[in-house]
Structure formats: structure tokens, C-alpha cells
C-alpha positions as CSV (number, residue, x, y, z in Angstrom):
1,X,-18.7,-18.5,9.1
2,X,-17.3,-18.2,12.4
3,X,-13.6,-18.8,11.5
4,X,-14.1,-15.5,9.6
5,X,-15.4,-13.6,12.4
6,X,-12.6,-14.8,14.0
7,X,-10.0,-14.2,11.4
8,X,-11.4,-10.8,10.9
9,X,-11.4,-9.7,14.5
10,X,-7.9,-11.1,14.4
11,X,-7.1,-8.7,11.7
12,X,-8.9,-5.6,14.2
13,X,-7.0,-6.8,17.2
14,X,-3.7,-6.4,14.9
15,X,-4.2,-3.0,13.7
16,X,-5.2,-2.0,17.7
17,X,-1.7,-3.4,18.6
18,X,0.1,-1.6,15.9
19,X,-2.1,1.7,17.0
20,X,-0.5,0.4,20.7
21,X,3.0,0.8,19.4
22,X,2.6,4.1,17.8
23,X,1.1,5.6,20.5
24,X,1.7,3.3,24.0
25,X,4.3,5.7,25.2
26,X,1.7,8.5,25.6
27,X,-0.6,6.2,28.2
28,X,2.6,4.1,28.6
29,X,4.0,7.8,30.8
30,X,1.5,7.6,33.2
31,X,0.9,4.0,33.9
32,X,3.8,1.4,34.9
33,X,1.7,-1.7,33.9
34,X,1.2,0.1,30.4
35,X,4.3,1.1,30.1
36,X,6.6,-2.2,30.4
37,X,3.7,-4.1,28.2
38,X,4.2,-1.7,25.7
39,X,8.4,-1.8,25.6
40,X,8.0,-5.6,25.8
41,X,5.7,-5.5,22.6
42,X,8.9,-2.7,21.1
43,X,11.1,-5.6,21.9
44,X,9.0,-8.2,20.6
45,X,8.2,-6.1,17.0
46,X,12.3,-5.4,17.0
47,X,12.8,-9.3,17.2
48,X,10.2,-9.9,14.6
49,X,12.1,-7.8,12.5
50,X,15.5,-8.8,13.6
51,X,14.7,-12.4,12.4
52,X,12.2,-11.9,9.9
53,X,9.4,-13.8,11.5
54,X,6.3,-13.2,10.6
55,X,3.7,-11.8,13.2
56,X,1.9,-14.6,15.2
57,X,-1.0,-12.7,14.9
58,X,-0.7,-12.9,11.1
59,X,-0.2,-16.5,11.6
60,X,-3.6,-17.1,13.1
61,X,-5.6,-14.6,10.8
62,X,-4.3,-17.0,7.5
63,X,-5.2,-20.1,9.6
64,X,-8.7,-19.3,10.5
65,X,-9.3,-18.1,6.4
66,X,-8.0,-21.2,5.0
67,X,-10.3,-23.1,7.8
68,X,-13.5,-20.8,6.9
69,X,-12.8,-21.5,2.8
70,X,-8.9,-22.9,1.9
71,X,-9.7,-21.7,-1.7
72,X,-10.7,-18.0,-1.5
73,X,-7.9,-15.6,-1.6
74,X,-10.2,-12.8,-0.1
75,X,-13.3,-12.4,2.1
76,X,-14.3,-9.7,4.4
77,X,-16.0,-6.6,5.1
78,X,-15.0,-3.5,3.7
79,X,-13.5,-2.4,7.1
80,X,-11.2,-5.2,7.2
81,X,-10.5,-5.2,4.0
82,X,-9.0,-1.3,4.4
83,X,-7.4,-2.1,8.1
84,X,-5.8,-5.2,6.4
85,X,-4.3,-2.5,3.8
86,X,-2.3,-0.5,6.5
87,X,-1.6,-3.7,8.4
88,X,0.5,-5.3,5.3
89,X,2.1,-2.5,4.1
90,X,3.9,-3.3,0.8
91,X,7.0,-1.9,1.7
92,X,10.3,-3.4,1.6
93,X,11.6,-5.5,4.4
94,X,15.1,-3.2,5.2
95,X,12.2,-0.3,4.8
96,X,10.1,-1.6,7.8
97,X,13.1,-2.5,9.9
98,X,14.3,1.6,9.5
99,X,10.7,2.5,10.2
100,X,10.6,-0.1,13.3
101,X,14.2,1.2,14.8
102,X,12.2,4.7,14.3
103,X,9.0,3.9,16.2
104,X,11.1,1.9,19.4
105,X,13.7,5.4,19.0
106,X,10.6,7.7,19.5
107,X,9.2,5.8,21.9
108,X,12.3,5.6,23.6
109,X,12.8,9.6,24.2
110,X,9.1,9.7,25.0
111,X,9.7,7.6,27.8
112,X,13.3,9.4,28.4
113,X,11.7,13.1,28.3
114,X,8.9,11.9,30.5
115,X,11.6,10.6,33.0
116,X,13.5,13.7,32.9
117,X,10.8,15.8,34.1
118,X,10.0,14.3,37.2
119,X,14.0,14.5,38.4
């Protein structure tokens, strides 16, 4: 039982860093600290992507399943069950790689017209 807490607060803690990428670069503006963590995590999705690695995050959430029951394909709450859904999106790989160079580019001239204010 407590490998699928874990694996399903593995699964919450991946769709908050996602959220993080979308949206970092609005906190990211006002807060240095925020702002290099979240271009580092840019970086690090880019690389994933880059190389088709496969999220470490993901990683831990199917080893903590197949230790909580190696035979069950599925178990979870409804909320995980719906996060997990926009988490693995079943689109194709050149597809997320477009959508990935998209995210970093609008994060990028976030950053860029944020900069250009203050000079």
C-alpha cells in the first residue's frame, strides 16, 4: 500500500512540474532562484526529448507500481487516474518535441519581454 501512495504522489509531483514548465516564466520574472530552476528544468525537458529518454520521474512511478502489485496494469484513484491522462499524452514523439521547442520558445520571450522592460 504504501508504494502506491508513493507512486501516485509521484504521478501529482509530475503533473506540478509540467504545470512548472508551462507557467514558471510568470513567477520565473520576478524571482532569480525561480527563474534559473525553471530554464534548467527547459533544458532538461529539451534533452529528454533530444535523446528520447524517458522522464526519471516516470521511471520511479512504474517502479513503485510493479513493487506495490508487479501484475496489475492499473490502480489508483480517480484523480490520478485523470492527471496520469494529461501526463502521457498519446501523441507522437516528433509531435511533443514541436510542442517542447514551443513551450522553451514561449518561455524564452517571456523571459526576453520581461528583460526588455526594465532597460
Amino acid at each position: 500500500m504504501v508504494y502506491k501512495i508513493f507512486a501516485d504522489l509521484t504521478v501529482l509531483v509530475h503533473f506540478f512540474w509540467i504545470l512548472f514548465l508551462f507557467i514558471g516564466a510568470i513567477w520565473g520574472t520576478k524571482y532569480l532562484v525561480v527563474k534559473v530552476f525553471h530554464l534548467l528544468g527547459l533544458v532538461f525537458a529539451l534533452l529528454l526529448h533530444a535523446f528520447d529518454w524517458i522522464c526519471p520521474l516516470t521511471h520511479l512511478e512504474v517502479w513503485l507500481r510493479s513493487k506495490h502489485h508487479p501484475d496489475l496494469t492499473y490502480i489508483g484513484s480517480f484523480i490520478i487516474y485523470y492527471t496520469e491522462k494529461i501526463i502521457y499524452l498519446e501523441v507522437s514523439s516528433s509531435t511533443l518535441q514541436w510542442l517542447t521547442l514551443l513551450l522553451c520558445g514561449f518561455n524564452g520571450w517571456l523571459y526576453l519581454k520581461k528583460r526588455g522592460r526594465r532597460h
